[in-house]
N, C-alpha and C positions, 0 to 999 in steps of 0.2 A: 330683959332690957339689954341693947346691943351698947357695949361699951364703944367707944369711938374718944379715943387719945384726939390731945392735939396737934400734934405733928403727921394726922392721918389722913385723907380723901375717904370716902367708901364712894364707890360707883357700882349702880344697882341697875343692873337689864332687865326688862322682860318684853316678850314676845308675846304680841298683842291676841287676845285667843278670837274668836268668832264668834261670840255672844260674851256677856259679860253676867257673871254671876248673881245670885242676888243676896249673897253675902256680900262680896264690892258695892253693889249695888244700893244697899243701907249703908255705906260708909262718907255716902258723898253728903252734903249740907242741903238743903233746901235753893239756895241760890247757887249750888252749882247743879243740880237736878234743872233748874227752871232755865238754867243756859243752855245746858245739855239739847232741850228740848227744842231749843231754836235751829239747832242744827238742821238746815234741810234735807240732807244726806245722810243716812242710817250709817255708811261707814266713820263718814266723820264726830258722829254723835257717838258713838262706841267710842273711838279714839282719845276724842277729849274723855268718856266717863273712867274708863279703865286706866288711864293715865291719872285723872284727879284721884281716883279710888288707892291705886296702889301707891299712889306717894303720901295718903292719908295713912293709909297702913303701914308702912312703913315710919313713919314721925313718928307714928304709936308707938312703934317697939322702942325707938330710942327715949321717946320721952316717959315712956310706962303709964300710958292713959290711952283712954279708947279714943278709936282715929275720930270718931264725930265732937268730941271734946275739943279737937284745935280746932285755930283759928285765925285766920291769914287776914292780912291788912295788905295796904300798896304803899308804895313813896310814891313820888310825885310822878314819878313816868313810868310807872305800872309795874313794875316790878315787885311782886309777893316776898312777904318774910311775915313769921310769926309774931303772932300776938303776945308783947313783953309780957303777960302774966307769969308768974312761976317760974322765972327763971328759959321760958322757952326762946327768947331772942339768941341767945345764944349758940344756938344750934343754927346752923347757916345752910340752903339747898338751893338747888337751881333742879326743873324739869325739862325736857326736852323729848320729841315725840317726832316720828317719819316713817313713814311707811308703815312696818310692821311692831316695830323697833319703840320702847321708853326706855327712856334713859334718865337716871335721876343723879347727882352729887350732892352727898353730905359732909358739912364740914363742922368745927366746931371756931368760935371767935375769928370768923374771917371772910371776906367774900368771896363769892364762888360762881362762877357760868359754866353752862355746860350748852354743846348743841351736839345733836346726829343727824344725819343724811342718807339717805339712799342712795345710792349709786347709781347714776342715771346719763341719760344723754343731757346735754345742757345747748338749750337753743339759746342763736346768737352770746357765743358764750367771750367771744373778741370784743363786744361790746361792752357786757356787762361788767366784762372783767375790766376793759379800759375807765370803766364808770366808778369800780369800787376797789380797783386792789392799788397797789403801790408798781412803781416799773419792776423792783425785784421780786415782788409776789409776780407780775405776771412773767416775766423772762423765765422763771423757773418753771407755771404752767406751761412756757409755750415751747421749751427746750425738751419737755416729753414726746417720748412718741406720742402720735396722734389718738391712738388707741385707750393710751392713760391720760391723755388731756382734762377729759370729765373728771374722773379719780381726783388729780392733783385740784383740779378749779375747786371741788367739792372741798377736799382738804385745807384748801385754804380758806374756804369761805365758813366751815364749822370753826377757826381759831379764831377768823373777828368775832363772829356771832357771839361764841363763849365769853369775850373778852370783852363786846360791849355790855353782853348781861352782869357780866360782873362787877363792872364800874356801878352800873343801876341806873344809867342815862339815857338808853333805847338809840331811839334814830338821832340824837342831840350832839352825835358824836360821828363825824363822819368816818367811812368805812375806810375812807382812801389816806386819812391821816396818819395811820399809824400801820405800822409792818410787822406781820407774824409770818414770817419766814424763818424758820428753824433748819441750820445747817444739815447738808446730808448726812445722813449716819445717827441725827440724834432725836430722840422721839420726846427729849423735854429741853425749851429756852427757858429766857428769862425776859422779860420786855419790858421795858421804860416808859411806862407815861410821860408826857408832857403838854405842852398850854397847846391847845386847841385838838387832843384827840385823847388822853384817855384822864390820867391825873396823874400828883407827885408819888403814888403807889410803885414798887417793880412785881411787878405779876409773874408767875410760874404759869407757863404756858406750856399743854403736853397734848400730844397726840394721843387716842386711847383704843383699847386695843378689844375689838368687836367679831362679830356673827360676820363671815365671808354678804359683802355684799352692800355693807354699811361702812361710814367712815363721822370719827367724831371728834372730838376736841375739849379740853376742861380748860379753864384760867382760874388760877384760884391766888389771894393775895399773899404774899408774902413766899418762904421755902415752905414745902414739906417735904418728910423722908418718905413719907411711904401711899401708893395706892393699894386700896384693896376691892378687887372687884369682884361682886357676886351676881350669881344670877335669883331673882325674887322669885320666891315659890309663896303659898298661903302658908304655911308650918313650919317651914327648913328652908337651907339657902346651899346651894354650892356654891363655893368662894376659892377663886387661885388670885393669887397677889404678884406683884413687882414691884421693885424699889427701881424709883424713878433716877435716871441719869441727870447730871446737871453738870 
């Protein structure tokens, strides 16, 4: 059983493999096998399984029950958390999946988002960015050389992302209302909700720190002292940590 304090993040990677076991593979539910299967694309249907699978296994070890034991409910705008039974509401995650790349956050009494991205080219990206970011999110995209423009659009768009999963309101919250801009030099803010973009919460908003090629983002509610991030294996983990700047 993996201890996890409350003043802690755990941030769990893994690197999506090219078939998916069939160990994972008996860990997922019945209706997420049956979603799974909707998938018209083999790669995307591996993506969602091995993602549901290792965030099943993982709740295991924290909770000391077998992964097909839990059981995930939604609130009203889709966003998963566990099944009050047993004391498991309490235990707080967010998933998130790109390219090759999962990404999960575990926390304990608090809310949590997590997103990742690939690194990529970003079409019509003056656009999109005029459509969702704030004038200081994009004046900072656009003061990049042009080479890192993707990079920072990406960076900035994994802080909303995280940050609207975390509230738990989805699209109800527009992207352009609220600012995750985190001064140069610091790889964790603090951000203020308020009426009409996130709520009276102050969120801890951090950069996180990934595989050449990716780029991601947590929001989790309140302070914490410390991340710990490992990589998920089936049996062992390698885990290096930082304590977060604020």
């Amino acid at each position: 059983m993996i201890n996890l304090p409350l003043d802690e993040v755990h941030i769990w990677w893994a690197p999506q493999p090219s078939t998916l076991s069939p160990e994972l593979e008996t860990m997922l539910s019945r209706d997420e096998c049956d979603r799974a299967a909707r998938f018209q694309f083999a790669e995307h249907r591996l993506a969602y399984q091995f993602a549901h699978a290792i965030l099943r296994d993982l709740l295991s070890r924290y909770l000391h029950c077998t992964p097909r034991d839990i059981r995930f409910e939604k609130n009203a705008f889709g966003k998963p958390f566990l099944h009050e039974r047993e004391g498991f509401r309490p235990l707080e995650f967010n998933l998130s999946h790109a390219g090759s790349m999962v990404l999960i956050g575990v926390c304990r009494g608090r809310r949590i988002g997590i997103d990742v991205e690939k690194i990529r080219p970003i079409k019509d990206i003056s656009a999109i960015a005029e459509s969702n970011f704030t004038p200081r999110e994009r004046a900072f995209i656009f003061q990049q050389h042009p080479s890192e423009q993707d990079k920072a659009f990406l960076r900035c768009w994994t802080r909303k992302e995280a940050s609207v999963k975390a509230v738990g309101k989805g699209l109800s919250i527009p992207l352009n209302s609220f600012d995750t801009l985190i001064s140069d030099g610091l790889r964790v803010g603090l951000l203020e909700g308020g009426p009409g973009s996130l709520d009276d919460t102050i969120w801890q908003l951090s950069d996180l720190d990934l595989p050449e090629g990716y780029v991601a983002a947590l929001a989790v509610e309140s302070r914490i002292s410390r991340l710990v991030y490992q990589e998920w294996h089936t049996n062992e983990t390698n885990e290096r940590e930082r304590q977060p700047s604020t």
